[in-house]
Backbone as a ProteinNet text record, in pm:
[ID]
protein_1_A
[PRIMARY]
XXXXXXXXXXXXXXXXXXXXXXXXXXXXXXXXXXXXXXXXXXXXXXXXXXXXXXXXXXXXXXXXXXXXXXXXXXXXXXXXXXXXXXXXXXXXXXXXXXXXXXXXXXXXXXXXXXXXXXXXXXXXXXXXXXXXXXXXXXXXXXXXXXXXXXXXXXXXXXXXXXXXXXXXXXXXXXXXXXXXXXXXXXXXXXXXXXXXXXXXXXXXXXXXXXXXXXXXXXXXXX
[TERTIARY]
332.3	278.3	162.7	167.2	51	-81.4	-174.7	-309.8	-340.7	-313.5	-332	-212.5	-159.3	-43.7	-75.7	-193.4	-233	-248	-255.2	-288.5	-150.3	-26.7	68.8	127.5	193.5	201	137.9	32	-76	-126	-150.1	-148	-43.8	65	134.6	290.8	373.4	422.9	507.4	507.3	589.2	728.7	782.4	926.2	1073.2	1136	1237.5	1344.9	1313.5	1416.5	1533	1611.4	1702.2	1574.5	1466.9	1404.7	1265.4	1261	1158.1	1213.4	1259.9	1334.8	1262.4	1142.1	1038.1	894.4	932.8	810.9	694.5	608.2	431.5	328.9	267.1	150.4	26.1	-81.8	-179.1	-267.3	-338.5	-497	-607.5	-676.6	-797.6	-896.9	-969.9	-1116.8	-1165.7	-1251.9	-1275.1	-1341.7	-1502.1	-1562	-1590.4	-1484.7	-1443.6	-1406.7	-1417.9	-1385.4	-1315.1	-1200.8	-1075.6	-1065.7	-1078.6	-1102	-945.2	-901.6	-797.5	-727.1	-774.4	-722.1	-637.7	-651	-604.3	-450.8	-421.5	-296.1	-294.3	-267	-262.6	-132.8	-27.4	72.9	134	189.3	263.8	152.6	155.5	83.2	-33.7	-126.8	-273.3	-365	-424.1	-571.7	-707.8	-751.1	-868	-990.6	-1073.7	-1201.1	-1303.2	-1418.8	-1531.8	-1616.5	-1679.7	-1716.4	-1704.1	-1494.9	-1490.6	-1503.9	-1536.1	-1530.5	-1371.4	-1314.1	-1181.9	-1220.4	-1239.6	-1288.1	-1131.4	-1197.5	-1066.9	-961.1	-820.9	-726.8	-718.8	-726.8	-661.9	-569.4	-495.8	-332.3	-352.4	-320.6	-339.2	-165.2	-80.8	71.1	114.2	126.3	190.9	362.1	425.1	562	657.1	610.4	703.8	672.6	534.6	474.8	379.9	349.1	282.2	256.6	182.5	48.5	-68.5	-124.3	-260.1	-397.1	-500.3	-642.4	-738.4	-832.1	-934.5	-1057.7	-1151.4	-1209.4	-1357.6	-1490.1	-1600.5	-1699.5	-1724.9	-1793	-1783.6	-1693.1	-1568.1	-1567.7	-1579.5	-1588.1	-1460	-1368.7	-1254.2	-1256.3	-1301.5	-1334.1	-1271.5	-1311.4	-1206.3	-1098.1	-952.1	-839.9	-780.2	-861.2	-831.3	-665	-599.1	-493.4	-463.9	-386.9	-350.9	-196.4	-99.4	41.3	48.2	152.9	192.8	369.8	362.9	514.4	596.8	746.8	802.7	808.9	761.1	756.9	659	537.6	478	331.2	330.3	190.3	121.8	-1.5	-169.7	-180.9	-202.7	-224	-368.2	-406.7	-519.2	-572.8	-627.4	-609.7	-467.6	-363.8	-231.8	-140.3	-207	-99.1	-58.9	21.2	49.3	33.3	-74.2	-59.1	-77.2	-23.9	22.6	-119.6	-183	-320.9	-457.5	-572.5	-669.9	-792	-831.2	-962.3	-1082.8	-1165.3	-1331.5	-1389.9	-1505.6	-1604.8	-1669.9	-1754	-1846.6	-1840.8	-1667.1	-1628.3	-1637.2	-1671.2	-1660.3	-1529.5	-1409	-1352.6	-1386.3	-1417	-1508.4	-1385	-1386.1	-1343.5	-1212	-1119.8	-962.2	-916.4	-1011.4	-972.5	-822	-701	-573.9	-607	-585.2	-578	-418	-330.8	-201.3	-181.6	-82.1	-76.1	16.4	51.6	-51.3	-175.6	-302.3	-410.2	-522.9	-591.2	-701.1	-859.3	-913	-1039.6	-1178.1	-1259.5	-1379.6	-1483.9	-1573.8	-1688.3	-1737.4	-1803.5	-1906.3	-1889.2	-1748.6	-1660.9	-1708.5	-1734.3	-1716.8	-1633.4	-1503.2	-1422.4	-1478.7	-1457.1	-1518.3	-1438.9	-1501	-1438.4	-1245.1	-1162.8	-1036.1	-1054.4	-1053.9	-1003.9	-876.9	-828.4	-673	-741.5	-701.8	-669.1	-510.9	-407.5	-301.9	-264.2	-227.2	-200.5	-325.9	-366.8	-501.1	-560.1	-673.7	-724	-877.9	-970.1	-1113.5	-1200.2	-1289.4	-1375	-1502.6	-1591	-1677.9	-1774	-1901.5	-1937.5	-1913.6	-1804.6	-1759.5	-1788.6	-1836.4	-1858.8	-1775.3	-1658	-1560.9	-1598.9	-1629.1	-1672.3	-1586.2	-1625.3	-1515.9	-1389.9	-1276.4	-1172.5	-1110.7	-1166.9	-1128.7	-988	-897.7	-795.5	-791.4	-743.8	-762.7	-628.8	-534.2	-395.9	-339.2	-264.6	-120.4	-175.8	-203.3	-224.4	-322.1	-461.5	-590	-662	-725.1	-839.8	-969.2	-1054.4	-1190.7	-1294	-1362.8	-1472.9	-1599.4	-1682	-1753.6	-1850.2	-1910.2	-2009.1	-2011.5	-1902.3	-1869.6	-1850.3	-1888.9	-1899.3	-1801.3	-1657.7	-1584.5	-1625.1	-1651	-1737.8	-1663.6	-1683.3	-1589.3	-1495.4	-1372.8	-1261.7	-1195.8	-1249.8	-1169.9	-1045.9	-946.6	-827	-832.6	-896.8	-879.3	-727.8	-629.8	-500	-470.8	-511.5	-564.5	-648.3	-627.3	-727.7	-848.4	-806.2	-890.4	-1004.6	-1009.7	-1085.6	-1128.2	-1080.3	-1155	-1247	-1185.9	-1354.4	-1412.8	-1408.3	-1508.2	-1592.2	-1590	-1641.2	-1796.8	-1924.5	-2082.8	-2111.2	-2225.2	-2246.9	-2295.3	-2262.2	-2290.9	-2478.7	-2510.3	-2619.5	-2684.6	-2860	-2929.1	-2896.2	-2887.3	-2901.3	-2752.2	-2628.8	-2521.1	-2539.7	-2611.1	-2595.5	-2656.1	-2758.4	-2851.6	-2750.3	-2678.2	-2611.6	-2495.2	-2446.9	-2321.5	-2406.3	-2543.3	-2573.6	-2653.2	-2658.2	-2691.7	-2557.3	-2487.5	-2329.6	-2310.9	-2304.6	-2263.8	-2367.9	-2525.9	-2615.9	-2579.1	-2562.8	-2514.4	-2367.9	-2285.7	-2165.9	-2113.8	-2230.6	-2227.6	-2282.6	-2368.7	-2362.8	-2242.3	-2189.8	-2079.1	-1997.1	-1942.2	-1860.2	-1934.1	-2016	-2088.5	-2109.4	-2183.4	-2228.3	-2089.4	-1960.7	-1866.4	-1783.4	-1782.7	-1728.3	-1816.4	-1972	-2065.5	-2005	-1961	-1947	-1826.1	-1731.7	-1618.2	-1573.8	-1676.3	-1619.7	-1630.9	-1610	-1572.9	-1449.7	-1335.8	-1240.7	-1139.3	-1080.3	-985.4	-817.7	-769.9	-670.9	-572.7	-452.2	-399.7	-395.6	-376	-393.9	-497.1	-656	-786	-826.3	-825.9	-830.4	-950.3	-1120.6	-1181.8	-1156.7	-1164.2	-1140.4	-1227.5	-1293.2	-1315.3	-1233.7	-1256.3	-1141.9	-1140.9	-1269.1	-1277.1	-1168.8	-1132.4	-994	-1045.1	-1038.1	-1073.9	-1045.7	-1084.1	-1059.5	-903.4	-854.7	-752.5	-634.5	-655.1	-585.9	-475.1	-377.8	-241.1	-291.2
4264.5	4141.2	4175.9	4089.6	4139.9	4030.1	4123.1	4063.2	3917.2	3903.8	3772.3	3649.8	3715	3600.5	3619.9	3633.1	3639.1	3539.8	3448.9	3278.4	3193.9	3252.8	3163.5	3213.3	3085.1	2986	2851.7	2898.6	2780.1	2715.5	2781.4	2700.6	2769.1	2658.5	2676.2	2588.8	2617.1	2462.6	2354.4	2248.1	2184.5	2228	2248.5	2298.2	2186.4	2277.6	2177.8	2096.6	1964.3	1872.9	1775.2	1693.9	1595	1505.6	1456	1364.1	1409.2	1559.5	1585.1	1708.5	1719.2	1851.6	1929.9	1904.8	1975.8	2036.1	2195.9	2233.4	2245.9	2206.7	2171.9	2207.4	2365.7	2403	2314.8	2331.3	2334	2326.9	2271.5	2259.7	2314.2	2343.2	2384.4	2457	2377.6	2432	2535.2	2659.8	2738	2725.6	2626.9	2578.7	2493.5	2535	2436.9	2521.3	2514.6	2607.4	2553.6	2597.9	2582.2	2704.4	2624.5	2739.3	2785.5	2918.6	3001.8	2940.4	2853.6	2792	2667.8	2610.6	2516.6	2497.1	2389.9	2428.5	2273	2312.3	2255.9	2300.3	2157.8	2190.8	2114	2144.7	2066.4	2028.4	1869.8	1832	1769.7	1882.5	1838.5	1889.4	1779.3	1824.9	1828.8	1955.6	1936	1986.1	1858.4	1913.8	1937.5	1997.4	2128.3	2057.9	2166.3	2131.6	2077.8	2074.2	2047.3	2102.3	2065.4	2151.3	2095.2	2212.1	2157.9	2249.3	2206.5	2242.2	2294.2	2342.7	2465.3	2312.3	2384.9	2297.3	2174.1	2160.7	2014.3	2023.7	1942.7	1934.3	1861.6	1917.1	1812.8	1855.6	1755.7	1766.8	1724.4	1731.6	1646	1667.8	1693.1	1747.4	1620	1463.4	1376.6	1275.9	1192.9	1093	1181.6	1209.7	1279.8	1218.9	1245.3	1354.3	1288.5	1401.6	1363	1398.7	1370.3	1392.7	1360	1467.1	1430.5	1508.4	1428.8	1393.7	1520.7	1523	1628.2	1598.5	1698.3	1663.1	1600.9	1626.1	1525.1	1655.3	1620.4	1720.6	1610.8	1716.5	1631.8	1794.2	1723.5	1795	1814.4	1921.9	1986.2	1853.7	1908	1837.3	1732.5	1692.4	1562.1	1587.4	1452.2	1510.4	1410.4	1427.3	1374.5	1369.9	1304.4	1263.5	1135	1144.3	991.4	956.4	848	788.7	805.7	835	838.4	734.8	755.4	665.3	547.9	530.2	476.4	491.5	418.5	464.4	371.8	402.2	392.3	362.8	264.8	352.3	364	490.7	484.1	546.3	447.8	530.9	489.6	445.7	449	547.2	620	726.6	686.2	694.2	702.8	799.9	746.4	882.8	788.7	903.3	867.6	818.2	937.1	929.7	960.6	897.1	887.7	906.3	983.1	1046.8	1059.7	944.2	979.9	1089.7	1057.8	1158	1107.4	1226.1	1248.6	1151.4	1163.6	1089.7	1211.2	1166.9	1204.5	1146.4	1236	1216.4	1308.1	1246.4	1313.3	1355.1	1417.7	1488.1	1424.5	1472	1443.9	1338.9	1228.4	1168.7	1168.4	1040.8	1045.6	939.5	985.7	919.7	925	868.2	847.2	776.9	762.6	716.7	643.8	530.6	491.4	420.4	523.9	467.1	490.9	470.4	450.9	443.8	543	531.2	625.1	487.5	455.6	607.2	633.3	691	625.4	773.6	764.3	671.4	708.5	626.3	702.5	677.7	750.2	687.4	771.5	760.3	887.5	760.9	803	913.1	954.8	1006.1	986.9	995.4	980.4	836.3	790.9	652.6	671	606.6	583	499.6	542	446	447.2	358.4	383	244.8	257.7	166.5	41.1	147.1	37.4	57.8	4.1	21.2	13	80.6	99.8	150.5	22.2	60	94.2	168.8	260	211.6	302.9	240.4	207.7	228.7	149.9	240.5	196.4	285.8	241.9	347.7	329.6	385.4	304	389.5	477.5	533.7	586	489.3	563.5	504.8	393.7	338.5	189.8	256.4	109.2	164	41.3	92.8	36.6	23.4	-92.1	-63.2	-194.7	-236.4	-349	-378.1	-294.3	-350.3	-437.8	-405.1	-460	-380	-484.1	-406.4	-443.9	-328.3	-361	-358.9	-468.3	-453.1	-346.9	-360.4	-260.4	-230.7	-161.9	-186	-218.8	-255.3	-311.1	-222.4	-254.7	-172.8	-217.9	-143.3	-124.6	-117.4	-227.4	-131.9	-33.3	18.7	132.4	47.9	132.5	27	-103.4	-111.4	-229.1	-204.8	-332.2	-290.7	-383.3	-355.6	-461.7	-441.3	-528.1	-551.2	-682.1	-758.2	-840.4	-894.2	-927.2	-953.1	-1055.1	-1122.7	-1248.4	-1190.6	-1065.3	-962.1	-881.5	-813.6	-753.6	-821.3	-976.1	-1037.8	-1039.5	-1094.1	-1107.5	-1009.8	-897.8	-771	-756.6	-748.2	-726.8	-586.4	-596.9	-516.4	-392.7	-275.9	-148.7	-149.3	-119.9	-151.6	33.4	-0.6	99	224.3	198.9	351.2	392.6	330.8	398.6	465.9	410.4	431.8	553.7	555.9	693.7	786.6	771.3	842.1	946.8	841.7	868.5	979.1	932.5	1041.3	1202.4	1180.1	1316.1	1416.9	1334.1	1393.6	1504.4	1390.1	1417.2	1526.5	1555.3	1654.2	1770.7	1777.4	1893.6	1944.9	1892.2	1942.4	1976.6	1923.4	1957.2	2130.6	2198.2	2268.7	2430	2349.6	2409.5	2539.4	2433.6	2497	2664.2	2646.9	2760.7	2862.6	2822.1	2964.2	2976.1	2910.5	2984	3054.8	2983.1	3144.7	3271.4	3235	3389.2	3438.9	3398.8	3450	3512.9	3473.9	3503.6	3642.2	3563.4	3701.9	3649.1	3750.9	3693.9	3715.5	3757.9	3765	3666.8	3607	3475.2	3549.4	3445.6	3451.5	3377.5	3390.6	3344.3	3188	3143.5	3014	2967.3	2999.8	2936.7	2980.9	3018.2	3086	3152.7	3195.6	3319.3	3434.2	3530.4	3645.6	3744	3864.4	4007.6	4068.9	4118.4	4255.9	4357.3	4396.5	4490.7	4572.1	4687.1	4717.3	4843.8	4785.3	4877.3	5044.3	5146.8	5277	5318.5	5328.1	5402.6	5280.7	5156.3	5061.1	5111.1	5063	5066.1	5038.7
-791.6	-849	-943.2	-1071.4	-1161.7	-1101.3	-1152.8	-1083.6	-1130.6	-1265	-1295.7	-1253.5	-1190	-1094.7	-914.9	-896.5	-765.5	-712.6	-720.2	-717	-679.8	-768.3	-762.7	-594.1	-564.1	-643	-623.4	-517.8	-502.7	-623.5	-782.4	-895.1	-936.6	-973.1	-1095.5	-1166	-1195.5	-1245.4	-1146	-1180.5	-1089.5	-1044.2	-1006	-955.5	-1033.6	-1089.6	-1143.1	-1054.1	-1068.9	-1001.3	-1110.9	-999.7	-1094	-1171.4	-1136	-1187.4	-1232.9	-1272.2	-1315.5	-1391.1	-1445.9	-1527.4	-1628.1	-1632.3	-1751.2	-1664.9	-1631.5	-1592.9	-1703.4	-1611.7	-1726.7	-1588.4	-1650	-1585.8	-1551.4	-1487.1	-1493.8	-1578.2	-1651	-1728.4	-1676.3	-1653.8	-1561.3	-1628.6	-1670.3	-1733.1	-1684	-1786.6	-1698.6	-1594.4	-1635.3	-1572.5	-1462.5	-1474.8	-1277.2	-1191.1	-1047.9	-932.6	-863.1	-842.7	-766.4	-632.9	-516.8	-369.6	-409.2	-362.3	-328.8	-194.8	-140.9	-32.7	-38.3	-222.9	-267.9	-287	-385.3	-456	-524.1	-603.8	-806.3	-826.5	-891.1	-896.8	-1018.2	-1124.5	-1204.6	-1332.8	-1371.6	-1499.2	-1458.8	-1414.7	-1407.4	-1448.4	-1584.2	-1650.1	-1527.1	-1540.1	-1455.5	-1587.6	-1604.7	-1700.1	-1644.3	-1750.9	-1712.2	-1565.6	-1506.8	-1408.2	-1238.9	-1287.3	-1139.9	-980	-894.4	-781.3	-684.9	-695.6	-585	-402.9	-349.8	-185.5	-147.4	-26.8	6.7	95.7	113.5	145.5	95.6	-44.1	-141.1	-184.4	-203.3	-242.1	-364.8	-481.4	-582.2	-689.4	-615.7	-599.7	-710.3	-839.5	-937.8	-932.5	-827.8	-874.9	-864.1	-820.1	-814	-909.3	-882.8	-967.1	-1030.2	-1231.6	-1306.5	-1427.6	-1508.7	-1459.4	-1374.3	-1365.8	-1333.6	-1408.7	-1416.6	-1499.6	-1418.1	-1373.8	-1327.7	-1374	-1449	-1494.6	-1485.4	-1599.2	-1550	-1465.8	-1389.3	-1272.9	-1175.3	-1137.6	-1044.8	-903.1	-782.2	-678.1	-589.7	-533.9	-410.5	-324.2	-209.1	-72	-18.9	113.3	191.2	204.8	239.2	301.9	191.3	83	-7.3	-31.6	-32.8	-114.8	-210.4	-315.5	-407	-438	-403.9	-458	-516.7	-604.7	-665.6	-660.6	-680.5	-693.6	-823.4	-779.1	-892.6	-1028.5	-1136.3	-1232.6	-1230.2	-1157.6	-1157	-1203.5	-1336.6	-1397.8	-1415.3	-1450.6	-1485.7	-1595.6	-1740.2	-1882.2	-1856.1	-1940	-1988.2	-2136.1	-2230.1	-2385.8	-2419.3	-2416.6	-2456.3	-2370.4	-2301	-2245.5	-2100.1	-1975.1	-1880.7	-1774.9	-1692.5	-1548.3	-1387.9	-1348.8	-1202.9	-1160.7	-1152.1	-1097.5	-1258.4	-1245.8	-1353.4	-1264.1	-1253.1	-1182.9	-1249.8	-1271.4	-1431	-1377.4	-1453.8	-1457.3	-1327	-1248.1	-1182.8	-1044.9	-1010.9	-887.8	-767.8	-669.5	-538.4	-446.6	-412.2	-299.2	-203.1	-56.9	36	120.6	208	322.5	387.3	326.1	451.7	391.7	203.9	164.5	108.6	109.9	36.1	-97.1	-183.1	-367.4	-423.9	-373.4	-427.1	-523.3	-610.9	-745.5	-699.8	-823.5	-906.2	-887.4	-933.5	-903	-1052	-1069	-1138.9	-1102.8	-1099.8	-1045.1	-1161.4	-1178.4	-1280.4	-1249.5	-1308	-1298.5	-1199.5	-1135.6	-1042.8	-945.2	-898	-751	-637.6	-520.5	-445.2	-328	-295.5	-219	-77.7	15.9	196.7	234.9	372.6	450.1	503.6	473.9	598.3	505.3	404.2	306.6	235.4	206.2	164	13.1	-121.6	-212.3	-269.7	-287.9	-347.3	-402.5	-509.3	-622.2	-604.5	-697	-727.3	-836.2	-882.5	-981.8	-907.7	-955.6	-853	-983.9	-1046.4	-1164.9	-1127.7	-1218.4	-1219.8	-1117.9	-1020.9	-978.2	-816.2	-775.3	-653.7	-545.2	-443.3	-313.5	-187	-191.9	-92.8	54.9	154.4	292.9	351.1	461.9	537.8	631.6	614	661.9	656.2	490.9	420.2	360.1	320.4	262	140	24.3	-118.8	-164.3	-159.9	-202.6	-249.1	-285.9	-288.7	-434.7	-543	-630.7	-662.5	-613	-612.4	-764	-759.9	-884.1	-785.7	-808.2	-769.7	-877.5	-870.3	-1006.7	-974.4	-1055.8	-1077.6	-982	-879.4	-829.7	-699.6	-639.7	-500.3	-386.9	-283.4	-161.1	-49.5	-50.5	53.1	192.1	275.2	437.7	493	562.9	674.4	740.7	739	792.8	748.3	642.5	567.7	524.2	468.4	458.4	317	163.2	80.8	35.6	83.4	0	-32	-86.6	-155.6	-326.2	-406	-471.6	-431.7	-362.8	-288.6	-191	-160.9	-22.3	-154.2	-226.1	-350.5	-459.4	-487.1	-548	-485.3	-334.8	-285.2	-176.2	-243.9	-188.9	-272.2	-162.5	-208.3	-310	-399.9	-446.1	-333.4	-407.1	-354.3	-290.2	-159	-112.9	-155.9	-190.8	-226.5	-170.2	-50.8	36.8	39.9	24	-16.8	-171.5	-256.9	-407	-394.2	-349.8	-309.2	-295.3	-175.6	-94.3	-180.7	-284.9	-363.3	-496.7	-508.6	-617.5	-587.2	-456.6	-375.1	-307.9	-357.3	-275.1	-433.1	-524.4	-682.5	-713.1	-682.6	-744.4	-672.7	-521.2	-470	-540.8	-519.5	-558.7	-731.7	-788.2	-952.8	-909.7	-865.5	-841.2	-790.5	-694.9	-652.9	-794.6	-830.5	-987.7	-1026.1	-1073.1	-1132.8	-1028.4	-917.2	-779.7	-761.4	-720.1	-675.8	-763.2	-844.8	-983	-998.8	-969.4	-932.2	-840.3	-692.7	-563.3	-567.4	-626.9	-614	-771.8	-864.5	-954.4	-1078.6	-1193	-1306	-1411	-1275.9	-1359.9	-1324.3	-1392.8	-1400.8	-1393	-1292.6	-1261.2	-1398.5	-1444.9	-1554.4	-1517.1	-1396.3	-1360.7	-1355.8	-1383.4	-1390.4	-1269.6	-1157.2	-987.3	-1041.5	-1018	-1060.4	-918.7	-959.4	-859.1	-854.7	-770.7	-810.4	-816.9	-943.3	-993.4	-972.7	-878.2	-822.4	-708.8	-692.2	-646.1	-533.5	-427.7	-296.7	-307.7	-295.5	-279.2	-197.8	-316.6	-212.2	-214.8	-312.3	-285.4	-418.7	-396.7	-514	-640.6
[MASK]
++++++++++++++++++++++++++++++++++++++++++++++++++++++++++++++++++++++++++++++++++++++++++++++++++++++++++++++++++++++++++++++++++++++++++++++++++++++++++++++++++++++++++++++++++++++++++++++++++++++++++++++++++++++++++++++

């Protein structure tokens, strides 16, 4: 195996099916850190700065593409799939899943498509969003679920355990309270971090899939 295919096939193209017949790699800024524990699959832009945490699934091989957005961190366990043929526009174009800038999905979170989610979202612990639309702003708690084709406006605070499937439970959802807002921009300052130290820690040579590695080669190794 050549060194710069050390990675695959945890990143690399979607697998050819009857209903997806056009393999399309990966995007991946350099400047983003993707754990080796991951896997990135098919048509997904990832721009500068992202942090992907070890064991995320970010699956484009059924419902595609996907884009997620700079400064955008999705944590251990997150996963990401979408539905066949079911899109998002955004700009004129179509994607499964639309991930902005400088969103947080936290820990064991699921983001299935078709979904749409604004700047500076933060999606909870073990939360479900799928087919939704969730604009900038919004603070999703832990173990809420966001679905049936809801839009959430800007600013609103999901409690823990809610189930908005509804539009009627989504207007009438409170603005985001101080000490969550806090909460969501201390999650976002630590993990803007991330990106840069773990491409130090790990190395500075790049895998052909965006992966950074040491290239350094043990004594005595092949």
């Amino acid at each position: 195996m050549k060194r710069d295919d050390c990675f695959r096939p945890f990143i690399s193209p979607n697998p050819i099916t009857s209903f997806n017949p056009v393999q399309i790699s990966p995007k991946i800024d350099k400047r983003s850190f993707i754990s080796p524990f991951s896997s990135v699959i098919g048509d997904v832009v990832i721009r500068k700065n992202v942090y992907v945490a070890p064991n995320v699934s970010i699956r484009a091989d059924e419902g595609t593409p996907f884009y997620i957005g700079s400064n955008t961190n999705l944590q251990d366990g997150v996963i990401l799939h979408g539905l066949l043929n079911k899109l998002i526009s955004v700009g004129g174009k179509g994607y499964s899943i639309f991930i902005s800038k400088e969103v947080t999905i936290a820990h064991g979170a699921l983001v299935h498509g078709p979904c749409y989610i604004g700047n500076k979202v933060f999606v909870g612990f073990k939360s479900i969003v799928y087919n939704a639309i969730v604009q900038s702003g919004v603070f999703i708690s832990n173990n809420a679920v966001v679905t049936n084709g809801v839009h959430i406006p800007k600013n609103r605070f999901v409690p823990p355990g809610a189930n908005i499937d509804t539009q009627e439970k989504a207007d009438a959802l409170s603005k985001v309270p101080a000490d969550s807002k806090e909460f969501a921009r201390e999650v976002q300052r630590v993990n803007q971090e991330f990106p840069a130290s773990y491409n130090l820690l790990f190395g500075e040579n790049r895998c052909s899939c965006g992966v950074a590695y040491d290239g350094r080669r043990k004594e005595g190794a092949e």
